[in-house]
RODO-2510 file (C-alpha; in nm, 4 decimals, decimal comma):
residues 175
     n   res          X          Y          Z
     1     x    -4,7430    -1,3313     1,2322
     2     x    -4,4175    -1,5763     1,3302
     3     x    -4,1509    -1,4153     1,4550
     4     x    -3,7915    -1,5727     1,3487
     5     x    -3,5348    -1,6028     1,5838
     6     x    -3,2572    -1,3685     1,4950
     7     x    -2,8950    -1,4650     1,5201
     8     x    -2,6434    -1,2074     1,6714
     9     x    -2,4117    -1,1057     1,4094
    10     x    -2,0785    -1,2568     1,3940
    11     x    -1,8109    -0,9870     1,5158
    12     x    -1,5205    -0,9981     1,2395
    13     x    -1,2229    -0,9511     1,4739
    14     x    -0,9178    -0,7756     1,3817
    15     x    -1,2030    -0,5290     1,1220
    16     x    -1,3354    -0,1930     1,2194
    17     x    -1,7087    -0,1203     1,1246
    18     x    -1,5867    -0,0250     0,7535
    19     x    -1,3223    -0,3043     0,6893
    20     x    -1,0413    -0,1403     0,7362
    21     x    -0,7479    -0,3834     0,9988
    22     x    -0,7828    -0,3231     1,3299
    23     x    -0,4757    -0,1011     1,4984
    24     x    -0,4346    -0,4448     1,6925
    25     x    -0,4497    -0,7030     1,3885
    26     x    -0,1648    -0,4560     1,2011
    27     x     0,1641    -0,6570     1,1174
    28     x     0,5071    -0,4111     1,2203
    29     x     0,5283    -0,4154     0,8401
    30     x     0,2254    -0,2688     0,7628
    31     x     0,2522     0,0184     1,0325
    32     x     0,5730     0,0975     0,8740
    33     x     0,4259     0,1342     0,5410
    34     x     0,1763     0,3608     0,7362
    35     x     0,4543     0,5917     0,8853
    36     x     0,6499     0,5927     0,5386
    37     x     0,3041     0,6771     0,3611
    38     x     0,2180     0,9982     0,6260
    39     x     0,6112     1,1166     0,5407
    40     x     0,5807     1,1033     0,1908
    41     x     0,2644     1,2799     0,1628
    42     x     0,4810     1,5703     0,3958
    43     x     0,6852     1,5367     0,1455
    44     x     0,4780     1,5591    -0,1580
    45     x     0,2317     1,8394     0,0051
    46     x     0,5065     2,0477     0,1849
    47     x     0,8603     1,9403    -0,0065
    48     x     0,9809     1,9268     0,3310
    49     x     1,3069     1,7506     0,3572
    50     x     1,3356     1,3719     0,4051
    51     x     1,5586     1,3950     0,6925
    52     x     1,3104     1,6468     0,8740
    53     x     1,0153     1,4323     0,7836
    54     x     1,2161     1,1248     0,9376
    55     x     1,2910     1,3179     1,2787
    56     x     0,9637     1,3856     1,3301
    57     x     0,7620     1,1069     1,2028
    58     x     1,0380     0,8626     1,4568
    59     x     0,8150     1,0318     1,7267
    60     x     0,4930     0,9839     1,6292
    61     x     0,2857     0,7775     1,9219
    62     x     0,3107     0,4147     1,7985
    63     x     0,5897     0,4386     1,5318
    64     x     0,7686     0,2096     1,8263
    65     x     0,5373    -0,0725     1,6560
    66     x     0,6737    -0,0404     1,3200
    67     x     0,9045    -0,2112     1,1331
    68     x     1,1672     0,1155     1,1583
    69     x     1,4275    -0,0848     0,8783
    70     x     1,1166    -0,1197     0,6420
    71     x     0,9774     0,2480     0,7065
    72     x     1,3083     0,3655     0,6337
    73     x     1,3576     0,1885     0,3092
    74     x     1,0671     0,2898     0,2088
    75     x     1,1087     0,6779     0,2998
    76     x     1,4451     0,7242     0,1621
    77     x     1,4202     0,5285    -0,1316
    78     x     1,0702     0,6613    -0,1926
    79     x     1,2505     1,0239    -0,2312
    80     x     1,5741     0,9415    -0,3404
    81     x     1,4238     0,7234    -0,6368
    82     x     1,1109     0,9640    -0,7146
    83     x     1,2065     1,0578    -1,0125
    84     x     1,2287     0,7096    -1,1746
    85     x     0,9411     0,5764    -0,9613
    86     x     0,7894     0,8549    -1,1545
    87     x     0,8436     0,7440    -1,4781
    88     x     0,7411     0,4207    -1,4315
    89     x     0,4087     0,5422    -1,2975
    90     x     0,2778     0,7938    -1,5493
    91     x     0,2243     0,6105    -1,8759
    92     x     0,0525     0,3692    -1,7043
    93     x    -0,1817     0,6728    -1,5685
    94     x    -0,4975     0,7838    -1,7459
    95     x    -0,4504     1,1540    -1,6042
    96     x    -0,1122     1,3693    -1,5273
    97     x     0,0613     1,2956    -1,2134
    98     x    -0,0353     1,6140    -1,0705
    99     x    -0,4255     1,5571    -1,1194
   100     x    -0,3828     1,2497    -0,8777
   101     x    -0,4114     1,2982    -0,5141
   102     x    -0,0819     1,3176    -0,2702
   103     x    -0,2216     1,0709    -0,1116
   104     x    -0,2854     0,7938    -0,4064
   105     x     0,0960     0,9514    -0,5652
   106     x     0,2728     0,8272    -0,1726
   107     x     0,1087     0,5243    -0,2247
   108     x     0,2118     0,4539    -0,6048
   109     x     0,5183     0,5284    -0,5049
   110     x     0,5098     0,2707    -0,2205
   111     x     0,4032    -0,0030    -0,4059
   112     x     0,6183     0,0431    -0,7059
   113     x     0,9284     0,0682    -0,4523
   114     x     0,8641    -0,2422    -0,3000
   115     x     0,7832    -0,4251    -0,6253
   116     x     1,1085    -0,3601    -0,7231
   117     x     1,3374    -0,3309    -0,3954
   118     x     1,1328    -0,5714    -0,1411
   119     x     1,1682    -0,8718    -0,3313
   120     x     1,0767    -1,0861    -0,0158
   121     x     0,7761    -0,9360     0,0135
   122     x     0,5242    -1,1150    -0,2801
   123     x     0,3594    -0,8975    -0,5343
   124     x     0,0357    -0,9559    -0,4142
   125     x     0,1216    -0,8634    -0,1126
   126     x     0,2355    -0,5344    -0,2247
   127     x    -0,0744    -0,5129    -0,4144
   128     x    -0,3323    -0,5572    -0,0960
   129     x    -0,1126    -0,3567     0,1356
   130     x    -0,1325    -0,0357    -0,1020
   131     x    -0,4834    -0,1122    -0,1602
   132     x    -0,5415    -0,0839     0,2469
   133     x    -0,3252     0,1854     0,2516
   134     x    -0,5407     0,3681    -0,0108
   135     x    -0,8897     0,2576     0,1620
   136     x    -0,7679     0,3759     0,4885
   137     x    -0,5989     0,6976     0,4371
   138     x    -0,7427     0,7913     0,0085
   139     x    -1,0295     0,9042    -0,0856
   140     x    -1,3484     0,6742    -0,2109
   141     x    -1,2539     0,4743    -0,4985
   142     x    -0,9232     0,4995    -0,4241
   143     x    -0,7701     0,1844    -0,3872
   144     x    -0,9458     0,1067    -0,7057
   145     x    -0,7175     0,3176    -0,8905
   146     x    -0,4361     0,2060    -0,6956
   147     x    -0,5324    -0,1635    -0,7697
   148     x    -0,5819    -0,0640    -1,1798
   149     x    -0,2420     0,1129    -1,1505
   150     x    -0,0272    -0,1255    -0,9631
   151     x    -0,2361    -0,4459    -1,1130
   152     x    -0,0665    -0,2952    -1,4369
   153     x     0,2870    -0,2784    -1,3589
   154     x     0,3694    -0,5855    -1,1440
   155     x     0,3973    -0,8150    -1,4698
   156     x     0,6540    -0,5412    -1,5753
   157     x     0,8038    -0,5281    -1,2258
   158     x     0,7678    -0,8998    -1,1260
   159     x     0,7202    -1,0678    -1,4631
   160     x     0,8354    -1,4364    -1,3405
   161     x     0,6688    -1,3996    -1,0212
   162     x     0,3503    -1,2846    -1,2093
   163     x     0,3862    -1,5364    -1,4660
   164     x     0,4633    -1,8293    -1,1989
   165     x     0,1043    -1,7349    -0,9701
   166     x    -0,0939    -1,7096    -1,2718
   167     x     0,0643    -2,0281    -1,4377
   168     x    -0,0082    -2,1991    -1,0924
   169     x    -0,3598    -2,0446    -1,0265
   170     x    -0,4286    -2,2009    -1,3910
   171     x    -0,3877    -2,5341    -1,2864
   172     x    -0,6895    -2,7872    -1,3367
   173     x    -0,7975    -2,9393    -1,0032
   174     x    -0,7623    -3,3158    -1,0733
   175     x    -1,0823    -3,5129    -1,0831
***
C-alpha cells in the first residue's frame, strides 16, 4: 500500500476554526456594530435605558477599537427609531416579532438602520455584516433568517442601488 504525501492545510488568516473574522482582521466599523448589537439586546432583554446601556457598554475592554461615531448612530437611532424600524420589519416576517430571538430582532434592527441612515456604507455590505453579526453572536441558522429578511427589504430600502448591482452583475462578459 502507497502512501500519499499529505499537504499541511492552508491556515485561512484573519478566520477562527468556525469562520467567524478574527478579533484582529475586524474593521473599527464592524466592532462598533458589535458594541451597538450587545446594547441593543440590553435593551431589548432588560428595557434598560439607552443612556445607561451607552455608559456602560463605552467601558467595555476593546470598545477603544470601535468606530464610537458609528456605534453611537447605531444605538441611538436603533432605539429612538424602533418603532418604525419595527414596522418595516414585521410584514416581511413569517412569525411575530416577539417569536424571534433578541438577538436576530438587534440585528434586524441594525441592518435596516443602516440601509436607510448609512448610505455610505453599500447594501451588501450591510447585508454580510448582519449576517456575521448573526453567525457570531445568533443562534444556528441564524444569519439565514437574517439574510431572507434583510435580502427582502434592501430593494425597498435601496431600490436604485439594488437595481444598479443587479443591472451591472447582469452584464454579458464580452467574447
Amino acid at each position: 500500500m502507497s502512501e500519499r504525501p499529505t499537504e499541511p492545510r492552508q491556515k485561512r488568516t484573519g478566520l477562527t476554526s468556525t469562520g467567524a473574522r478574527k478579533a484582529a482582521a475586524k474593521s473599527n466599523r464592524t466592532r462598533a456594530r458589535e458594541f451597538a448589537l450587545q446594547a441593543l439586546y440590553q435593551h431589548l432583554v432588560g428595557r434598560n435605558e439607552a443612556t445607561a446601556i451607552d455608559l456602560f457598554t463605552r467601558d467595555l475592554a476593546g470598545f477603544h477599537k470601535a468606530d464610537a461615531a458609528h456605534y453611537d448612530a447605531l444605538l441611538h437611532g436603533c432605539v429612538e427609531g424602533a418603532e418604525g424600524l419595527d414596522a418595516l420589519i414585521t410584514p416581511v416576517l413569517d412569525r411575530t416579532l416577539a417569536e424571534v430571538s433578541p438577538i436576530e430582532h438587534a440585528v434586524m434592527w441594525i441592518g435596516v438602520y443602516e440601509l436607510q441612515h448609512c448610505l455610505d456604507v453599500p447594501w451588501r455590505v450591510v447585508l454580510n455584516e448582519c449576517i456575521e453579526l448573526a453567525k457570531e453572536f445568533g443562534g444556528t441558522d441564524g444569519h439565514k433568517y437574517i439574510n431572507g429578511v434583510l435580502g427582502s427589504l434592501a430593494p425597498k430600502l435601496r431600490p436604485d442601488e439594488v437595481q444598479a448591482d443587479s443591472a451591472a452583475r447582469n452584464i454579458p462578459k464580452p467574447d
